[in-house]
C-alpha positions as CSV (number, residue, x, y, z in Angstrom):
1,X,8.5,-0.1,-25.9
2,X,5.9,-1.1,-28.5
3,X,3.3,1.7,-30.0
4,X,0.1,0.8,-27.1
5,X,2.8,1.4,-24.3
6,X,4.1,4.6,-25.9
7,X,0.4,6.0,-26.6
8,X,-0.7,5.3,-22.8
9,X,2.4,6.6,-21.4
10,X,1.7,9.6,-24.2
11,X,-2.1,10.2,-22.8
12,X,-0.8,11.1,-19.2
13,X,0.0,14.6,-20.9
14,X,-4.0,14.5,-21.3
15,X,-6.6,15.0,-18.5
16,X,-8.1,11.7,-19.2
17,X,-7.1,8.2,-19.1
18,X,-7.3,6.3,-22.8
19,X,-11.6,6.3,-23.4
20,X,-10.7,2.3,-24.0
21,X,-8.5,1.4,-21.1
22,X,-9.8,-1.2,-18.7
23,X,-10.5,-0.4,-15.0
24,X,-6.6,-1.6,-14.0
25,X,-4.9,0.0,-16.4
26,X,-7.0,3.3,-15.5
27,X,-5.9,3.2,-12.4
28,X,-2.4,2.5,-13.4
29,X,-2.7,6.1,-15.3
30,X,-4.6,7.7,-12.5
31,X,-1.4,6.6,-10.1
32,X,1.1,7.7,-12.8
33,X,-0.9,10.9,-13.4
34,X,-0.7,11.6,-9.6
35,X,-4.2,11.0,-9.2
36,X,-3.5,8.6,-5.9
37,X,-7.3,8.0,-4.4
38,X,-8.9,7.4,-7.7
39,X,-6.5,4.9,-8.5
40,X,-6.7,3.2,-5.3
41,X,-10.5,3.4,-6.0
42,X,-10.4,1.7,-8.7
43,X,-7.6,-1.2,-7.8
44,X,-9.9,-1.9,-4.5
45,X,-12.2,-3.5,-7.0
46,X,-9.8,-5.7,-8.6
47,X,-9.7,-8.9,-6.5
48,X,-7.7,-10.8,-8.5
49,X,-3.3,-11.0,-9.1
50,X,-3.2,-8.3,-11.2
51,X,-5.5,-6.0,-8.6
52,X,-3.3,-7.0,-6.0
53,X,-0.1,-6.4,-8.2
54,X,-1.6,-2.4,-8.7
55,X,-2.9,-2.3,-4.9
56,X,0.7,-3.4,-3.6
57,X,2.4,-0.9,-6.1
58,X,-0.1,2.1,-5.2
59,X,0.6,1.0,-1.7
60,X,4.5,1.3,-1.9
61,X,3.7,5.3,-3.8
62,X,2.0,5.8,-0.8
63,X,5.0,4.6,1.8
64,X,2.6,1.9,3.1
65,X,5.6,-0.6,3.0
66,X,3.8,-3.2,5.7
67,X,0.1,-2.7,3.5
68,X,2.5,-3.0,0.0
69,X,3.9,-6.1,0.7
70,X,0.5,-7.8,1.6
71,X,-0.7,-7.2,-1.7
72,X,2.7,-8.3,-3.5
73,X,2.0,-11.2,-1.4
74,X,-1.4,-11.5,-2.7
75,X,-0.5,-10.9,-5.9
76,X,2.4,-13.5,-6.0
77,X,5.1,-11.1,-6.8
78,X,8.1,-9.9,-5.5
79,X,8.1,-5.9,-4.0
80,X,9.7,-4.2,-6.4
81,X,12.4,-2.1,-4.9
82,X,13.2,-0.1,-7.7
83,X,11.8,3.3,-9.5
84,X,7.9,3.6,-8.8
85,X,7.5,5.2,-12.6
86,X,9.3,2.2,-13.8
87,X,6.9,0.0,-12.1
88,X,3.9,1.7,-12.9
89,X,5.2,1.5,-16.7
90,X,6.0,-2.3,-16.3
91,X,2.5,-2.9,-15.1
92,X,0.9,-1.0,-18.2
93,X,2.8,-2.9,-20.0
94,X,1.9,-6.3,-19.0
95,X,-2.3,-5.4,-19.0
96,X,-2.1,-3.9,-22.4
97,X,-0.8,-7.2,-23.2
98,X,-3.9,-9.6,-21.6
């Protein structure tokens, strides 16, 4: 896990997401932080891959498996099966990288 990664995953202890985090990776942190409707808020307003990679996953938290797998479909991923934590941590991930 590289330093950005660690920090985010670090600021979920916080109240806040990171001051600089863009919209998706705010509502990654808002569905890690347990915060479910203001991350969906915010992943709404996404309308491209990665939006719909954060929609589907926020979808699957929910146990909205029919609604999840139209937005992995959207997307263009596979639904992940696996630990939604995991997920949500894979996804920070891969923005902090863009």
């Amino acid at each position: 896990m590289n330093a950005e990664v660690a920090a985010f995953l670090d600021s979920l202890k916080t109240g806040n997401p990171p001051a600089d985090a863009v919209p998706l990776l705010q509502a990654v942190w808002h569905g890690l932080h347990g915060a479910w409707e203001a991350a969906h808020q915010i992943a709404q307003e996404d309308t491209g891959a990665e939006g719909a990679w954060v929609h589907g996953w926020l979808h699957r938290m929910e146990g909205d498996l029919v609604n999840a797998r139209y937005w992995y479909r959207q997307a263009r991923r596979d639904v992940t099966e696996g630990d939604l934590r995991e997920e949500g941590k894979a996804i920070a991930a891969f923005l902090l990288k863009r």
